[in-house]
N, C-alpha and C positions, 0 to 999 in steps of 0.2 A: 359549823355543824357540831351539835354534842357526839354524835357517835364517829370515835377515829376511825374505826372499822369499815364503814362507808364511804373515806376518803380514799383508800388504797387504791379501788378500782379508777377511780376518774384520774386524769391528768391533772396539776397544779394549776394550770389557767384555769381547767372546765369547776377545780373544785371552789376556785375562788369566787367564779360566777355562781355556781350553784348555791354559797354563801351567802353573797350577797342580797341574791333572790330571793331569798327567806323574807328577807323584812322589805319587800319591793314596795314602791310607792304603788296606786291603784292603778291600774291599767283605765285608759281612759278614750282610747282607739276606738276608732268603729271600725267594722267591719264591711271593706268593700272589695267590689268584682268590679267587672262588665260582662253583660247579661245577653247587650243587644248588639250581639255581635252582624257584623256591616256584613259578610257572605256566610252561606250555610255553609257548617263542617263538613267536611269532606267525607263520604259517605263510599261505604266498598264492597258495595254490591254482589257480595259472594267470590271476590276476586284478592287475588296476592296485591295486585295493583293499579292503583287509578288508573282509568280509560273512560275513553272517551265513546267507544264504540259500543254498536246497536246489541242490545239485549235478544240474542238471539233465544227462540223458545226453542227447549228439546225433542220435541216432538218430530217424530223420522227417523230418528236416529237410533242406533241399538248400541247395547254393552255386547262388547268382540272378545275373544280370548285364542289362544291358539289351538287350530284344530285339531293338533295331536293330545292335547288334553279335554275327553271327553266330559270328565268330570266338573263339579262343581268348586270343590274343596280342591287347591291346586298345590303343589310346594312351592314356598319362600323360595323369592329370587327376583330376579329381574331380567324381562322379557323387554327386545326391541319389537315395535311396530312400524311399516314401513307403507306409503303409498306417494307413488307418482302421479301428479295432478298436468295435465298440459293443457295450456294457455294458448289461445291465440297469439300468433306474431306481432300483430297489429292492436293488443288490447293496450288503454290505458289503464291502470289500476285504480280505480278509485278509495276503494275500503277491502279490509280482508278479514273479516270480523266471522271468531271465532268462540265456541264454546268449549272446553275442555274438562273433565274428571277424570279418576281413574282408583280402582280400590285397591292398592294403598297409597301412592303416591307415584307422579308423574314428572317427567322433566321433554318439554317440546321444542324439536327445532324445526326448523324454514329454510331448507336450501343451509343449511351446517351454523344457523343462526339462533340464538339462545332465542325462544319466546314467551313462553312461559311456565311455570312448577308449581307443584301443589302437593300438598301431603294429607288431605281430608278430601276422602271419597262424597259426603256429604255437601261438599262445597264446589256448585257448578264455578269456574273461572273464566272471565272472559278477557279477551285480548284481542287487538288488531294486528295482523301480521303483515300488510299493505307492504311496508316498508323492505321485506323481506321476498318476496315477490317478484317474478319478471316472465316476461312474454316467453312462449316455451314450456319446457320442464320441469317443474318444481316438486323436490322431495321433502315428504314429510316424514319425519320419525318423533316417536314417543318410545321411551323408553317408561318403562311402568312395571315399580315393584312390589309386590305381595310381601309387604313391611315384616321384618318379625325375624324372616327366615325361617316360620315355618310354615304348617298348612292352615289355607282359608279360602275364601272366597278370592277371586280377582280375575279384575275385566278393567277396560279401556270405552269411554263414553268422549265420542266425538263428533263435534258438527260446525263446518266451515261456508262460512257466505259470500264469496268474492266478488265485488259489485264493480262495474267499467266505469269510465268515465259515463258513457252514452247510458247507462243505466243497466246493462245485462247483468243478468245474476248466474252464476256458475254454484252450486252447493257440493259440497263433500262431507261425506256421511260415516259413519262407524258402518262396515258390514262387511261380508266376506271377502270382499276386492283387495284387502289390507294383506300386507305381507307382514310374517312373525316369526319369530326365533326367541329362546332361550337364548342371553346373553352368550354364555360360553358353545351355543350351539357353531359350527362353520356353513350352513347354507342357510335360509332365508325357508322357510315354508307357508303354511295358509294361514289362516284365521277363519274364526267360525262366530257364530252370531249365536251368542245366547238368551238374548230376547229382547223387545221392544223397550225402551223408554219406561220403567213402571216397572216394571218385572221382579221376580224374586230373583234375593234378598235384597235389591237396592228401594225399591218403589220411589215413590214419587214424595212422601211427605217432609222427610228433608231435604231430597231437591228442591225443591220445588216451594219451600218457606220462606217465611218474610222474619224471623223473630227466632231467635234463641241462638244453639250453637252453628247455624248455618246461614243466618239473617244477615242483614247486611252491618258491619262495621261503622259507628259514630266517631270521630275520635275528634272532638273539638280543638282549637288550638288552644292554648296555652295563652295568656292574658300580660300584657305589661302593661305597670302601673310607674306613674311617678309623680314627682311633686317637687317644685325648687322654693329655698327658702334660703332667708339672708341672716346670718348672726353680727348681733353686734358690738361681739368684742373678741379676744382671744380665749380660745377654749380651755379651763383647766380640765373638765372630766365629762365626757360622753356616755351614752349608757345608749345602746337598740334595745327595743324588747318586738321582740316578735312572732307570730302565728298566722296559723291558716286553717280553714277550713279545703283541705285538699295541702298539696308539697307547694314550698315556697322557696326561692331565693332572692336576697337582697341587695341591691348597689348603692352604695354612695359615693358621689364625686368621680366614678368611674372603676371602680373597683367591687369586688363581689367579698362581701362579708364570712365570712366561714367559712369553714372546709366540709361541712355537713352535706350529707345527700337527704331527701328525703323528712327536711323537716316540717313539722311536729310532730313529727310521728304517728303510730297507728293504733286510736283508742276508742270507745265507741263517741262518735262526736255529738251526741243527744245527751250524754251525760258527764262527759270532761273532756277538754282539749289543753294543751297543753301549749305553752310559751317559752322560748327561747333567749337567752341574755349573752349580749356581746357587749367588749367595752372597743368603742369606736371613738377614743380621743383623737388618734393620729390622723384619722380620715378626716378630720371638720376643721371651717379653717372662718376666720371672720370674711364677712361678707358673703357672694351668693356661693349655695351648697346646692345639691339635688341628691335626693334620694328616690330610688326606682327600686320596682321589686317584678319577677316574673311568678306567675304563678298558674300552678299544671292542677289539671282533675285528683293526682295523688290516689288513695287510701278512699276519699271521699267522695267521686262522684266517677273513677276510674272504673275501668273492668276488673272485677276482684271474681276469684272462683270459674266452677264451670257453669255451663248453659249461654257464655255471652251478655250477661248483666250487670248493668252500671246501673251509678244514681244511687247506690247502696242507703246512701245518709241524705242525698240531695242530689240537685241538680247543680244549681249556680255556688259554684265555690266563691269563698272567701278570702280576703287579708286582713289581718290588724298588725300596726307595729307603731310603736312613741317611741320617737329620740329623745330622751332628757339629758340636756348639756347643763352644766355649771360651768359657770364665767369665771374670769381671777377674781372677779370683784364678787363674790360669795352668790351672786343674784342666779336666779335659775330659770328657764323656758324648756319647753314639754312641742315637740313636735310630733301631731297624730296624724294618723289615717280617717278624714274627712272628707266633706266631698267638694274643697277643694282640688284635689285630686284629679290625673287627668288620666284613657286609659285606650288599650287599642289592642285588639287581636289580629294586627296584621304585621307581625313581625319576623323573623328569618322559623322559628319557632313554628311547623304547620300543623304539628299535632307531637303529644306525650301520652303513653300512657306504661300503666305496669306492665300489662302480658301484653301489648300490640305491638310495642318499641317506639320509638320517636324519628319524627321526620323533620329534617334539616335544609331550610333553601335561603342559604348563602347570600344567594343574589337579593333577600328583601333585607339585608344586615343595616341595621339603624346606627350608623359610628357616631356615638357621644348620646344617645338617648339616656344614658345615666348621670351625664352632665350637667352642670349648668348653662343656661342659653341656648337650649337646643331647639329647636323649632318644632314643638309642638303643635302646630295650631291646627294640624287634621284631626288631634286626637281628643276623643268624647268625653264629655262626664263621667264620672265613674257610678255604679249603681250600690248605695248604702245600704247597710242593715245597722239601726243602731246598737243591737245586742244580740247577745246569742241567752237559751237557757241552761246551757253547757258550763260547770265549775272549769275555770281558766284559774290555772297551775303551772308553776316553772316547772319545764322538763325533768325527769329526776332522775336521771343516769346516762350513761356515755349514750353519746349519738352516732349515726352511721357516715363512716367517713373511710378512705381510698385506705387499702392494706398493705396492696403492692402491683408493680406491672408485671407482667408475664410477654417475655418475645416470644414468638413461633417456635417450634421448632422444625417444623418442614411450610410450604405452601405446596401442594398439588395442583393441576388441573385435571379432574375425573371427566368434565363432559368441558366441550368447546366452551370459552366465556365464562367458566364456574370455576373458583380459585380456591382449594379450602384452604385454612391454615390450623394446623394444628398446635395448639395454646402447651398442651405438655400436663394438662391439670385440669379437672373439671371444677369450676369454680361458680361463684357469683358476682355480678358483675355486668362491664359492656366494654366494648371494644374501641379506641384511639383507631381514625382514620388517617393517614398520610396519603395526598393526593395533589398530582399535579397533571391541567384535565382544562381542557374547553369551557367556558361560559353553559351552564345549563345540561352538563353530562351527569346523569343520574345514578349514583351509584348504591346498592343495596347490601347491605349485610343479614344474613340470615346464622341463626345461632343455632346448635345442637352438641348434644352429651355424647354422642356414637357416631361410626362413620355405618353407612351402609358397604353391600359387599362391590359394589360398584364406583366405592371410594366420596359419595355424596354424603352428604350431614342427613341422620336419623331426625326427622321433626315428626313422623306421626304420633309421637309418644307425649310432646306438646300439647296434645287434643287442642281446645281451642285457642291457645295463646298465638297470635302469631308469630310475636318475638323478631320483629325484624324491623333495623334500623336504616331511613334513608335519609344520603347526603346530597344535595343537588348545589352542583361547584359555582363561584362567580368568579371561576378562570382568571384568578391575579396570582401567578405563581406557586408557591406548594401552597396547599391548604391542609392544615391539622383540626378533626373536631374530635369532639367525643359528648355523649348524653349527659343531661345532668337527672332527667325523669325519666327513668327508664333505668328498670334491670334484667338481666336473664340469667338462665344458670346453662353455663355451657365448658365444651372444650376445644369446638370446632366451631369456628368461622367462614361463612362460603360466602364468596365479593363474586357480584356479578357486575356489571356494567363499564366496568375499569377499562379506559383505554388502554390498549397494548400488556402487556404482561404485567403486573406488581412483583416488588420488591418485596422478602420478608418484613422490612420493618413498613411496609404499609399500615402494618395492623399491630397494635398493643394492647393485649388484654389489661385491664383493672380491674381488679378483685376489690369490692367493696365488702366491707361486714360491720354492725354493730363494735365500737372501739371497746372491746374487755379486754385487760390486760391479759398477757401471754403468763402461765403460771407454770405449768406443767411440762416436764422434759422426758421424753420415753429413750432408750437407746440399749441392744442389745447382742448378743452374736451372731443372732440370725435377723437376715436383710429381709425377711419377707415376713416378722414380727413390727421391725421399722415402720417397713411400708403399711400394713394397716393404721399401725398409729397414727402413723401422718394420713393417711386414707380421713380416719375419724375426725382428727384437727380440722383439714381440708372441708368435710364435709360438716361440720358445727359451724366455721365460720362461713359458709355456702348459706345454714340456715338460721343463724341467728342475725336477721337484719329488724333489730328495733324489736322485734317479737318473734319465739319459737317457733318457725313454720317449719310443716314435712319438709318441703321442697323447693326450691329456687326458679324451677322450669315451665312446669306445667301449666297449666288455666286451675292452681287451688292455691299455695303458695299462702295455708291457711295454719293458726296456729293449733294445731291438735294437741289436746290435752294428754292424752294418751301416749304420745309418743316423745311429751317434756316430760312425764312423769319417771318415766321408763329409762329416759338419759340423764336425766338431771346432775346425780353426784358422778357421773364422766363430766357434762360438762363443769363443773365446779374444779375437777382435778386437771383440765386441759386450760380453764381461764376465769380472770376474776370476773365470776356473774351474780355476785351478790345486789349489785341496785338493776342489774338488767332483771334477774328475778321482781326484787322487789316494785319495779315497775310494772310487770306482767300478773303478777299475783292481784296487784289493782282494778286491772283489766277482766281479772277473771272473778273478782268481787261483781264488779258491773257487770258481768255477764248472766249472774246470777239467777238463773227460774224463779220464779214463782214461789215453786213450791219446796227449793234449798236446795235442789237441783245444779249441780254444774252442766254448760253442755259441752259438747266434743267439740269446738274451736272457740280462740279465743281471741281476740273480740269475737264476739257471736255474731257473724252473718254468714252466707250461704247455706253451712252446715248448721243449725241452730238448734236442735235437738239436745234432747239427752245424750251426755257422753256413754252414761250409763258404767258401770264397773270395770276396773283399770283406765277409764278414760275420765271420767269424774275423779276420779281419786284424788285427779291431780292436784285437787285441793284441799288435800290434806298432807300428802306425800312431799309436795312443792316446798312447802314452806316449812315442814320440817327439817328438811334434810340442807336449808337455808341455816336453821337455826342449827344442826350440828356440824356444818363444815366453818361456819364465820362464828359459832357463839349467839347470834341474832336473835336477843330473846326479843326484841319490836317487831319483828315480824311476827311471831307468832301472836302478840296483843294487837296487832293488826289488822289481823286475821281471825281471829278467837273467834268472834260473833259468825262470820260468814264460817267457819268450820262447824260450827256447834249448829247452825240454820240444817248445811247438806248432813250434818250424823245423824239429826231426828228425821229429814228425811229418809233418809238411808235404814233407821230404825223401824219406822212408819211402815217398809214394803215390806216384813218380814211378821207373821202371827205364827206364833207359834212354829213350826218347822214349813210353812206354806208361804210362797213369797207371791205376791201379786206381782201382777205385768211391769216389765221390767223391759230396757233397752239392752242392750249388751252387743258388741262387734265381734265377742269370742278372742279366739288368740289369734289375731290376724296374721294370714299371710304363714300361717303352719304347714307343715310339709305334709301333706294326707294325715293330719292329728286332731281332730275336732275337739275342745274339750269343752265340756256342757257348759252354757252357761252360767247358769244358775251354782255350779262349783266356782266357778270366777268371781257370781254375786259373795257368794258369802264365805269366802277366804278373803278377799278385800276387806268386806265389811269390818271381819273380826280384827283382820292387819290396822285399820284405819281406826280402830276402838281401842287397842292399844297404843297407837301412837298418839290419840286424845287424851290417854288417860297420863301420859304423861307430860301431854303440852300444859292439861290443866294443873297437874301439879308444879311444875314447873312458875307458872304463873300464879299459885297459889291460893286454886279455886278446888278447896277439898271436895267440897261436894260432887264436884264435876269427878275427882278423882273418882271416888266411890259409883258414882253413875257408869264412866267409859270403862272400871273393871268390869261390873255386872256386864253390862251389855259386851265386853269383848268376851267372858266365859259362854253368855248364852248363845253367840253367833259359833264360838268355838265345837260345843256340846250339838248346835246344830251342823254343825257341817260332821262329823263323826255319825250322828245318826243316819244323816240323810244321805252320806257317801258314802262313808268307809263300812266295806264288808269285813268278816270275822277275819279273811285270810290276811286283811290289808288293801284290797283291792278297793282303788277306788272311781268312782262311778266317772265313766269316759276310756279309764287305763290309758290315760296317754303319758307320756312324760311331762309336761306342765301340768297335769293334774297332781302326779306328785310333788312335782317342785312347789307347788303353793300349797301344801300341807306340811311339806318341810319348812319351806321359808318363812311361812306366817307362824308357826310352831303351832301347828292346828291338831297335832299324835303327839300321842306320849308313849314312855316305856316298851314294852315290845312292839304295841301296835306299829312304832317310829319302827321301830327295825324293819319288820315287815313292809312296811314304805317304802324304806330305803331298799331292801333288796328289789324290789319292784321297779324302781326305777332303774337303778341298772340294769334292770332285766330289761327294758323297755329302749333304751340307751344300746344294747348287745345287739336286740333284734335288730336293730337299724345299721349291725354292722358297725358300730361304733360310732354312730354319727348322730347328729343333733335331727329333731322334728318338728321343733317351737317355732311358736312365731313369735310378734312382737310381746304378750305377755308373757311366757314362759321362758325365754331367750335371756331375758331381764337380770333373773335370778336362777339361771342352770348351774354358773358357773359359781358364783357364790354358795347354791346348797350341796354340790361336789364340796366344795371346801369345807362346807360346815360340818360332814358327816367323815370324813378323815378320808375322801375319796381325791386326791389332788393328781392322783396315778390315769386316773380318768379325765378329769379337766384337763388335764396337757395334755391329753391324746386327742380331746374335741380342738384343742386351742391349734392343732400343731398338725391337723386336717388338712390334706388344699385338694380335695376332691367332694363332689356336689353332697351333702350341702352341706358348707362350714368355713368359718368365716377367712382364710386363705385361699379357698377357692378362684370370689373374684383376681383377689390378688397376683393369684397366681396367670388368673388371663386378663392381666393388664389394668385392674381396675385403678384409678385414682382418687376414688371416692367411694364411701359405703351406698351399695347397690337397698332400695327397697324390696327388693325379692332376693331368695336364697339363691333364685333361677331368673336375675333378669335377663341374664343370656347365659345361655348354654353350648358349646359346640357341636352337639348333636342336635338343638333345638332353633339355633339362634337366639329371638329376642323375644322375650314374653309379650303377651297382647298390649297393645299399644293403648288400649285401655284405660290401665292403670300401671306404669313399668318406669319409675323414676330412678333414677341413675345416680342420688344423693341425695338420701335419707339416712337420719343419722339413727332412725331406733336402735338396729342391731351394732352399732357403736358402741351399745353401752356397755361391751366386752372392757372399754378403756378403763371403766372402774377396776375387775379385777385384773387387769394386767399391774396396774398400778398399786395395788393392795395386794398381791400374791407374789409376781415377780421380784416386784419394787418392796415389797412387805412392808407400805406407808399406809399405817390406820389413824383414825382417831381413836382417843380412847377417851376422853371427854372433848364435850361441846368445844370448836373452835382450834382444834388441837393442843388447848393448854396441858392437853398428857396425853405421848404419842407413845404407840405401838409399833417400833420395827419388827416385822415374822417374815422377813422375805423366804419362798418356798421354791429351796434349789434343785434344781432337775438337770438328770446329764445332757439330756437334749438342748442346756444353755451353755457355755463358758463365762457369760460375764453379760451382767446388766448394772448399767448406771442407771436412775432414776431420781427425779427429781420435784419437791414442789412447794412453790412460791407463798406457804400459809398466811395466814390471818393475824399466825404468830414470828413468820420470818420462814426463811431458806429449809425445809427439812433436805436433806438429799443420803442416797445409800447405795454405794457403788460396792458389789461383790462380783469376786473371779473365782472361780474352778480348775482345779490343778489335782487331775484324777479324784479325790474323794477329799481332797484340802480343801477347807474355803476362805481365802481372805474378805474382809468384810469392814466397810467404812461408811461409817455413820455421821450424819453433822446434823443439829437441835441447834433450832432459835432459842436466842433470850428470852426467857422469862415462859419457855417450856422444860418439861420434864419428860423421857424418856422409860421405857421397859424397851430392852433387845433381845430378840430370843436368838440368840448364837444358833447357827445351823449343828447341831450334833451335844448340843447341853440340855440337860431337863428343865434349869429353872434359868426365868429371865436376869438380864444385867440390867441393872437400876444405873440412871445414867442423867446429868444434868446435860446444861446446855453446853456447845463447844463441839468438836470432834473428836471422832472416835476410831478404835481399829481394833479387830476382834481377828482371831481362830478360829473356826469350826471344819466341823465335817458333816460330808453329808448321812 
């Protein structure tokens, strides 16, 4: 590679391959599947899990609630429901096929027997409970909770068909017969019928649907491929090159190729898919070899986003991979993906995907199908595509690969048969099964970020992912699995079906992330400064898996430009993500509008609109702030054309002081702060017109220089007229209104003043506490600094009451919450809606902790001249900090000793140094080496 800068991030193996891959011979593979698969996928019918049983229709039955609550709108909690059904002496059971809902989620038992749960009111579930059944008494309880823990709707939707052997039918119905209680209540009282099947607010149109977030569940299996072949001599040098249309992994000779999850990764596959390079000497051996590969829906034909849609890119996924081996004797052979090939979806493999989890059955395990001499002969043709019109590219930055394990650190059982374990960390990832168990015992794991108050795993907040992984055992001793297609984001694990009690270490969580190296060291005197830090770390590598997504959990797990843009130089100061950027920055080239437009996720699907203002940015923001923490001046010539495309659009929606129709999100997720849009359009714009007018200088396009000053002064001049009143006031008066007239330097002279006193004014009324959301959050704490106000930023930083970011911390959080209030203790849990439990926006505090505390700036590109200003406050005793640059090790450990400050500095080779001593007027000029200083505060 000509750029050394590029190589830091990667590992020495990945960077030799990525070297070598430069000058790869032509890819000459086709691209093959199997199409026609021998049984239909398995298909799930508005249900947690396959059954076999009769689709009962709703009709008869009514939504129940308890009759001491007359109301509609009930308080969070969880309510039992109870009825006693009696059976003939003499019945034989033949079927006990049942329908069940409930708003917000449900958990049913049969005589004290788990049957089944659900957490989507939307989604009728069915189940046979025969098994559970016996002549006599049988009690029924649902337990059914109003998700949130606060007030809403909720009701209980139930209807049982109990068929004899002889054919009689017994029915049981949701209605007033039903006994209920409040969990914590000690008697049992009524239930009352809130209305028929259809009723308000439930109605019938998503019961009752065939298609979208309530339709039934595809989840095809997973495809194994392979091919044996003989070499005819001793191997000196092997080479895989590999891809897919959809997640792939490879075996040869019996062994599985890489440590990667999730490859090719995720890019728009209509316009570039990307190739993989391993070196496979030691695997090939002369004479017969086999090569086999599995490969899942992925990225490409997976459920990606909400509403329940797959097929995003296609239907029938793809493989391509050539073996090129060199002999001793110089001579060389190319082995490809053709349709010699042979291929079969009926493997231990019954189904993979992102948001649904992967199903495992044991008992179909194929031993030596990656072998040579395996006995192939049931298995089909394979189905070719000779090309694709996709640019096929070696991969170009760390791949996703295992971080670390996490043990339990409690296991529960909240309800009979339900086992949570709590992991200690909300991560991303999927869980290590240990099981020792009968032929055919089905075991399920269900994943969630929160417990409810009932001690069960929160999944309404999931919306449609269903996130849940099954193992069905072939009873030869312990058995260990874990997923290879499949991720979730959780903290909690609930095991149902496990015979007899589990062991903690049944279960091991794996944290998976995007491999960036670790750069960044936060450590402090107070423990609950720590803990967000690590909160923020925790939740960057929760969402940088391959590309910047919000979130790890949910049904979106989409990369929002708005919320990379917003973190970006935290994450550069927590981990090397210089070619992870530079990889995504490509993505977001190709995603590109029409008309120079970014839109608000990246790759563009679900969401594919306009990002519109601080969400578009990001492509201009992105890639600068690439090029001043590494020096990266290719990225910006990389990007030039597609920056200078979105400026003239950007230019384009603005005449005169009149802005045509425009997208905008606003400051999302702000505390009662609305601030106008159109103030967000055109403090971006002018921000985004300055940092042009500097890319282009930089790159030595004067003309452009001259261009992006003009245009940054006139968006400047326009936002003064169009907002700022004589007093200062400006049009919204929120606090992110001012922050974006300070930060973009949109005031000058008094005017600024007048700003600034506004915003503390605005900051005061709130009681000293923050109102921002994702865009003004961004840069609060940075325009406190910028205006000499740091007495104030450590009163917001040093908050743990609602809303500010020790809050969560302080109740338990382990991860950055996406709401200021994703729970609250007098609220519980925000609407299930939209309430993710790791999102990393308001993370991006880790910038100034590490530039104020840590007082680590640059002071030019790449830090070849660094600025120590650490700002010491009596509410610290001692912060070390640290970070791993472009240019080597900076780090700056200062302690407090009443109004002393000791203070120690260490500069990489071949940087330069200013330290502003705590209590001196002018900086110490300072080479590389360490250092140790006096001040006061």
């Amino acid at each position: 590679m000509k750029k050394v800068f590029f190589l830091r991030e990667v590992s020495l193996a990945s960077a030799l391959l990525l070297t070598v891959s430069i000058c790869h011979a032509e890819l000459t593979g086709k691209w093959i599947g199997y199409d026609s698969v021998t049984w239909a996928p398995r298909v799930y019918e508005k249900a947690e899990v396959k059954t076999s049983v009769v689709k009962l229709k709703p009709d008869g039955t009514s939504w129940i609630w308890l009759a001491s609550e007359k109301q509609l709108v009930v308080p969070g909690g969880t309510c039992l429901f109870r009825k006693t059904v009696s059976l003939p002496k003499d019945i034989k059971i033949k079927s006990g096929s049942l329908l069940i809902t409930a708003d917000n989620a449900f958990a049913l038992r049969v005589n004290g027997k788990d049957v089944s749960r659900g957490s989507e009111w939307e989604r009728l579930n069915y189940a046979d409970a025969a098994k559970h059944l016996k002549p006599g008494d049988n009690v029924i309880e649902v337990d059914v909770t109003n998700d949130g823990g606060q007030p809403g709707p909720a009701a209980l939707l139930f209807k049982m068909e109990i068929v004899s052997e002889e054919g009689k039918k017994i029915t049981v119905l949701g209605d007033d017969s039903w006994e209920a209680k409040r969990s914590n209540a000690k008697e049992m009282g009524k239930s009352r019928v809130i209305g028929k099947f259809g009723c308000h607010p439930w109605g019938t149109k998503s019961l009752g649907g065939s298609g979208g977030k309530s339709g039934g569940l595809v989840a095809p299996p997973p495809r194994y491929l392979r091919k044996e072949f003989a070499l005819k001599d001793k191997v000196k040098k092997a080479t895989l090159k590999a891809s897919a249309l959809g997640w792939y992994n490879v075996h040869i000779n019996g062994q599985m190729i890489g440590d990667d999850y999730f490859a090719p990764g995720w890019t728009d596959y209509n316009k570039r898919v990307y190739y993989n390079t391993y070196d496979v000497t030691d695997m090939l051996q002369k004479g017969n070899n086999a090569v086999g590969a599995i490969l899942a829906d992925g990225w490409y034909s997976g459920y990606i986003g909400w509403g329940r849609k797959r097929n995003h890119y296609g239907k029938n996924i793809r493989f391509m991979a050539q073996v090129e081996v060199e002999y001793s004797d110089g001579s060389t052979e190319t082995i490809i993906t053709d349709e010699s090939w042979k291929a079969t979806a009926d493997g231990p493999l019954d189904e993979a995907d992102i948001l649904m989890g992967e199903r495992y059955d044991a008992r179909k395990e194929m031993p030596g199908w990656d072998k040579a001499k395996y006995d192939d002969s049931a298995w089909k043709k394979v189905d070719v595509t000779e090309s694709i019109k996709a640019k096929i590219e070696p991969f170009p930055t760390v791949t996703v690969k295992k971080f670390r394990e996490l043990k339990p650190l409690s296991v529960k059982e909240p309800l009979s048969g339900s086992f949570v374990y709590d992991l200690g960390s909300n991560f991303a990832g999927f869980a290590r099964l240990k099981v020792q168990a009968p032929k055919g015992t089905e075991i399920k794991l269900a994943f969630g970020e929160m417990l409810l108050p009932n001690g069960d795993i929160l999944k309404s907040n999931l919306r449609g992912a269903r996130a849940e992984d099954t193992y069905i055992c072939k009873g030869e001793g312990v058995e260990v699995w874990e997923p290879r297609f499949t991720f979730h984001g959780f903290q909690y694990v609930r095991m149902t079906g496990y015979p007899g009690t589990p062991d903690k270490d049944a279960v091991t969580g794996i944290e998976v992330t995007s491999a960036t190296r670790v750069v960044g060291s936060f450590e402090c005197s107070d423990e609950r400064l720590n803990k967000l830090y690590r909160n923020i770390i925790q939740t960057q590598r929760a969402n940088f898996i391959d590309i910047p997504t919000d979130c790890p959990q949910r049904d979106e797990r989409l990369g929002w430009t708005g919320d990379a843009q917003a973190y970006i130089r935290t994450a550069c100061l927590n981990m090397d993500v210089q070619s992870f950027f530079h990889k995504w920055l490509v993505d977001l080239e190709d995603s590109q509008l029409g008309n120079g437009d970014y839109p608000c996720v990246v790759p563009r699907k679900v969401a594919g609109g306009s990002g519109g203002p601080a969400w578009a940015d990001a492509g201009i923001i992105c890639p600068w702030a690439i090029y001043e923490v590494y020096g990266d001046k290719s990225i910006l010539e990389k990007q030039y054309d597609s920056m200078a495309r979105f400026m003239a659009y950007r230019d384009g929606k603005m005449q005169g002081n009149r802005i045509s129709k425009f997208h905008c999100f606003g400051d999302w997720l702000n505390i009662g702060a609305n601030t106008p849009k159109d103030v967000i359009f055109v403090a971006y714009t002018a921000g985004n017109a300055q940092i042009m007018s500097k890319v282009a200088d930089i790159l030595g396009k004067q003309e452009d220089v001259e261009k992006y000053n003009k245009m940054h002064e006139r968006f400047k001049k326009a936002f003064n007229e169009m907002f700022v009143g004589e007093d200062g006031k400006i049009k919204g008066h929120t606090q992110t209104c001012y922050i974006l007239a300070l930060g973009f330097d949109l005031v000058d002279g008094e005017m600024k003043k007048k700003v600034e006193e506004h915003l503390i004014e605005r900051i005061e009324e709130r009681k000293w506490h923050l109102s921002t959301g994702f865009v003004g959050t961004r840069d609060l704490m940075h325009v406190l600094t910028k205006i000499g106000r740091n007495d104030i930023a450590y009163r917001l930083l040093f908050n743990d009451t609602y809303p500010s970011w020790l809050f969560p911390v302080k109740n338990g959080a382990t991860s950055i919450w996406e709401r200021w209030d994703s729970w609250t203790p007098n609220k519980g849990f925000q609407s299930a809606k939209m309430n993710s439990f790791s999102h990393y926006a308001y993370g991006a505090i880790g910038q100034w902790m590490f530039e104020n505390i840590g007082g680590i700036r640059h002071a030019e590109p790449g830090y070849k001249k660094i600025s120590i200003k650490p700002i010491i406050t009596d509410k610290l005793d001692w912060a070390k900090v640290s970070y791993d640059s472009i240019q080597g090790m900076i780090s700056v450990n200062w302690e407090r000793e009443g109004d002393k400050v000791n203070l120690e500095v260490e500069i990489p080779e071949g940087a330069k140094a200013e330290v502003y001593v705590p209590g001196k007027d002018k900086p110490e000029n300072v080479k590389a080496g360490k250092h140790k200083f006096k001040g006061k505060m």
